[in-house]
C-alpha positions, 0 to 999 in steps of 0.5 A, a space after each residue: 478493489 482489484 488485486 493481484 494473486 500474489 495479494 490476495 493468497 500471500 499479503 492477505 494471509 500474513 497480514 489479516 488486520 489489514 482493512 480495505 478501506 485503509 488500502 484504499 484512502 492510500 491509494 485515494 490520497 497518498 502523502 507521498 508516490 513514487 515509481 519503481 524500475 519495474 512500473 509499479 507504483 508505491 504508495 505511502 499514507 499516514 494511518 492514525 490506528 497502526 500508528 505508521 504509514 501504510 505503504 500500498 504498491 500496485 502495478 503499473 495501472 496505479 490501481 490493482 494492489 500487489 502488496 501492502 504493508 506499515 512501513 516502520 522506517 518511513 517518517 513522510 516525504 522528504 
């Protein structure tokens, strides 16, 4: 999984329960994409053990992962 600074000493450090392989069956099979004025990529999947959807945000390539966090206020696709 490739990742940005910003991931690996920030979101990594505040968010330890974090798994990889929740970071990337998102990225794998997301329920919902959408695209930000700056050219990332967000991300959302349902993850059964936090009992929330998972938002994943890469860069542009729609691989190398910036952030990643349950996102309390998102209830699926619209």
């Amino acid at each position: 999984m490739k990742t940005t600074p910003y991931f690996d000493q920030q979101v990594r450090r505040k968010r330890p329960y974090l798994k990889v392989e929740w970071i990337l069956s998102v990225i794998a099979q997301p329920v919902h994409t959408t695209r930000q004025a700056d050219g990332r990529v967000r991300m959302w999947g349902y993850i059964p053990e936090l009992g929330h959807f998972l938002r994943v945000v890469t860069l542009d390539d729609g691989e190398t992962v910036h952030n990643a966090f349950p996102d309390r206020n998102f209830s699926g696709p619209a």
